[in-house]
Structure formats: C-alpha cells, structure tokens
C-alpha positions, 0 to 999 in steps of 0.5 A: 530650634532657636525662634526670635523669641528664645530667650536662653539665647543671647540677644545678640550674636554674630558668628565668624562673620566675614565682609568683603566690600568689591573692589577693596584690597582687603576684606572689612571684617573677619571671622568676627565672634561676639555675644551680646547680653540682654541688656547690656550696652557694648560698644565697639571701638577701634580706628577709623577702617577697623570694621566697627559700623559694617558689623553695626550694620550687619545686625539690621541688614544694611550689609549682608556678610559674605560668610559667618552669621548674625543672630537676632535672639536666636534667629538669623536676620536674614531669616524673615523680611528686612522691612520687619527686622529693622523696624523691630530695631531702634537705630541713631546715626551721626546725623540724626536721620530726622526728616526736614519736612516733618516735625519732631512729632511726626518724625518720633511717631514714624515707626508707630505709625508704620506700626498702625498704632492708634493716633491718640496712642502716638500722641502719648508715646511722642510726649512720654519721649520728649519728657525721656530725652529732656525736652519740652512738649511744645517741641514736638510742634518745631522742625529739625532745622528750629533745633540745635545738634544736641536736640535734634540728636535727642530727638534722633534718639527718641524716634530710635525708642518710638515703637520700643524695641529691645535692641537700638544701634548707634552709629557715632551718635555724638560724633558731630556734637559739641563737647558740652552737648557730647556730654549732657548726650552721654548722660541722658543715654546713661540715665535713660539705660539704667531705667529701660535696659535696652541691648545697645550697639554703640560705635564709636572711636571716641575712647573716653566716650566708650569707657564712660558709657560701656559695659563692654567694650569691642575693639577691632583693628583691620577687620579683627576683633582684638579684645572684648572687654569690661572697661576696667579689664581693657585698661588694666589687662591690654591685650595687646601693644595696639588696645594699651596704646588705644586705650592710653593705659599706661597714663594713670591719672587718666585712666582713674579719670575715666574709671567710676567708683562702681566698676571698682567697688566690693559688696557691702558685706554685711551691711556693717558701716564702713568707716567714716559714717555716721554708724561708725566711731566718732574716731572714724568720722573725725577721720573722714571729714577732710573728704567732704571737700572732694564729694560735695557734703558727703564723707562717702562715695557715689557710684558714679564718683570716677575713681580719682575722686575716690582717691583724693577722698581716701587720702584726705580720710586717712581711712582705709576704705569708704562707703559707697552710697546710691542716690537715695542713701543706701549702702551699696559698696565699699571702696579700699585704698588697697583696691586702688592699689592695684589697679593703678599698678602696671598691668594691675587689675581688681 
C-alpha cells in the first residue's frame, strides 16, 4: 500500500482527474493524467479557461475533483486533513498573498511558526531566505506596502520555502510583474531550482515564461491535456495545429531564442576537447576566435547560452561543433552545427 512516503512513487500524480464547477456549460478538466517527477519543474500551459490553475489547485485541495484522483507521493490528498496537507506545501500566487499587517518576517516565518518552530530557529531560517531571494536582512523589518512587486513576490516565494517543503505550487506567480522585475523573478526561480530541486507546479500562459523556466511542460486546452512535453520536443514535434500555433513553432528564430544550449547539447564524450579550445589545434583556435564576439570572451558555450548564440558562435568559428562549459570551466557537452540543423527543420527534432 502506497504511504506519503513511498518513494517508488511519483511525487506527483493525478489520475483521470475530471472537475465539473456548478452551473458551468462544460466540465473544467477531463480525464486529466500527468505524473510528475521528483524534482522536477512542469509547468502547465494553455489559454485563459483551459483548466490550468483548477488542477494546480487539486494538489492542495483548494478543488475537490468530481471523479479521478490526486496523489501525493503516493497517497491520496484527500486521505488525511487539508490544514496538514497544505502546510506540507509551499505555495505562490499572482498577488503574492502577503499579509499587510504583518512584516516580511512575520509573514516568512508564518508556516514555522504554525509549525511550532523555536523562535531563534524562525529567525535563522527567515534570514537564510531573504539571503535565497536576493534581499537585504533589514528587509525583514519592512511591510508589504514598503516593497515594490518584484520584492514582495520575492517574499511571496520566500514564505512558500519557509517550513521547506518538497512541493511548492505556483499559480501566475509573475503574471502582475513588470518585465524587467518578470525577468530577474524567473532567474531567481531558476537559480534557486538548480540548487534546492523542489517538485514545482507552475501556471502559466506565458509561452516564453513556460519554455525558459520548464522541464516539461502541460498544455491543456478546454479541460484536456494536449501534449506533455520537454520544451524542446513541444517546439520541434507539436502535437497538434493548437500546441504549434501556441507555441508559435513555425517562427525559427524565435524558437532558437527560446531554446538554451543545454537542451541541445551531446555528452562530452571522452572528455576529448572540441575544436576551438585551448587543448585543440592551433588551426582550431585561430578558427574559433571570430566567436568570442558572440559569448563574451570565451570561444566555447555556456549551458545557458539559447541556441541563436550558439548559432551565431558556429557560423563565425567555421567549426563544426563547440564546447560547452559550466560556470566553473568544466567541459560539460559539445554542441554541433548539424544538431542545429535539425532542429531548426519543420517538425525537426534533436
């Protein structure tokens, strides 16, 4: 029998999860399936109505579906109290949720403190946070309405992490943000996913947002899920006319925009240097200079180069492939101008 501790299963599940709202024409999801992994950030993705925030919001139990079920690393929400499932759950919404009356530390350490952590452990955890989401310590002493959007939704965030839980849900998080504060929000969220690896459920119907921030991603159209997906696959292999329209797949720059060098990359193979460093031929590095223009300094790729970069950088090497290096040097993949071939092809894929 599956506990909430089973860790063969996924962390998340839903399973043929129907939801009829009373008095509404048609029903708001059906006979949705998904499986999410531990870890892993998936996103759903469709048109306002689709059903994207009602499945969000089967997880915690804000919506009681009317048939399927919803599986919590292996147990079913609705098995135990709703108080206690939520508060093993971080969640963010559009408008950030933050109490007025409270300050920004009182409103991290909320969940602790229904938790009955020990004051002096709050205090720690509330300036571990703020140091997390990129604010200064003094600012747990503000309130809400001393903040601008982006803070406060980095606070919102931060209150989400509070009691660290496995699983955070993130309703249109950035939806009401500016598009500078929208950006440095979805890099903060990237930065702190690669170091915490949370099971994330993010909405949104913001493509650009989904494709830069996912590991999959749902997309959903009247209540249906269409096509789950790495972002890579939705943009080469479109189920449908709807997710190639959605996704705007058709426009190739755009998509190569949107596409980062790491969902593209092979291994390094045996750890041989590509062409264009310094272990290569001096042929070879002449060759690759012209692409320092394109990636800063460096005549090889970062992971988190999108995959135009990496294009203009091949073209001006007049090499086949580059090196693709993390932050710290290290030889992590190889990118090839045949590989940018392919996917820039209709219906093209890796």
């Amino acid at each position: 029998m599956a506990t909430d501790t089973d860790t063969a299963a996924p962390a998340l599940r839903f399973e043929g999860v129907g939801v009829a709202y009373p008095g509404a024409a048609g029903q708001a999801l059906r006979d949705v399936s998904l499986e999410v992994a531990r870890g892993e950030l998936v996103v759903l993705l469709g048109p306002s109505g689709c059903g994207k925030t009602t499945l969000l919001k089967t997880v915690n139990r804000l919506v009681t579906p009317d048939s399927g079920r919803v599986l919590l690393e292996g147990a079913d929400v609705r098995a135990g109290g709703a108080t206690a499932l939520r508060r093993r759950i971080g969640y963010v919404i559009q408008a950030t949720g933050l109490f007025p009356h409270l300050t920004v530390a009182q409103n991290i350490g909320l969940v602790p403190g229904l938790l009955n952590w020990e004051a002096r452990r709050t205090r720690e955890r509330v300036d571990e946070l703020l140091a997390l989401v990129k604010l200064p310590a003094d600012y747990g002493s503000r309130y809400p309405r001393q903040l601008s959007g982006g803070e406060a939704q980095r606070v919102g965030i931060a209150r989400a992490l509070a009691a660290d839980p496995a699983f955070l849900l993130m309703d249109e998080p950035f939806g009401a943000i500016d598009a500078i504060a929208r950006d440095h929000l979805q890099e903060a969220l990237l930065e702190i996913q690669s170091r915490l690896r949370k099971t994330i459920l993010f909405v949104t119907h913001d493509v650009d947002e989904a494709l830069r921030l996912a590991d999959r991603i749902a997309v959903l159209r009247a209540g249906r899920l269409v096509q789950v997906a790495t972002p890579l696959d939705l943009l080469s292999r479109p189920a449908d006319a709807f997710v190639r329209e959605l996704l705007g797949a058709d426009d190739l720059f755009r998509r190569l925009g949107l596409l980062r060098v790491r969902d593209l990359m092979a291994p390094p193979g045996d750890g041989a240097e590509a062409p264009g460093t310094a272990a290569g031929t001096e042929a070879d590095t002449d060759a690759t200079s012209a692409s320092k223009t394109s990636v800063g300094s460096r005549v090889d790729l970062g992971p988190d180069d999108d995959l135009r970069e990496a294009l203009t950088a091949l073209l001006r090497s007049e090499a086949s492939e580059l090196p693709v290096r993390d932050a710290d040097g290290t030889l992590v993949g190889r990118l090839s101008l045949e590989a940018l071939r392919r996917v820039s092809r209709p219906g093209g894929a890796p």
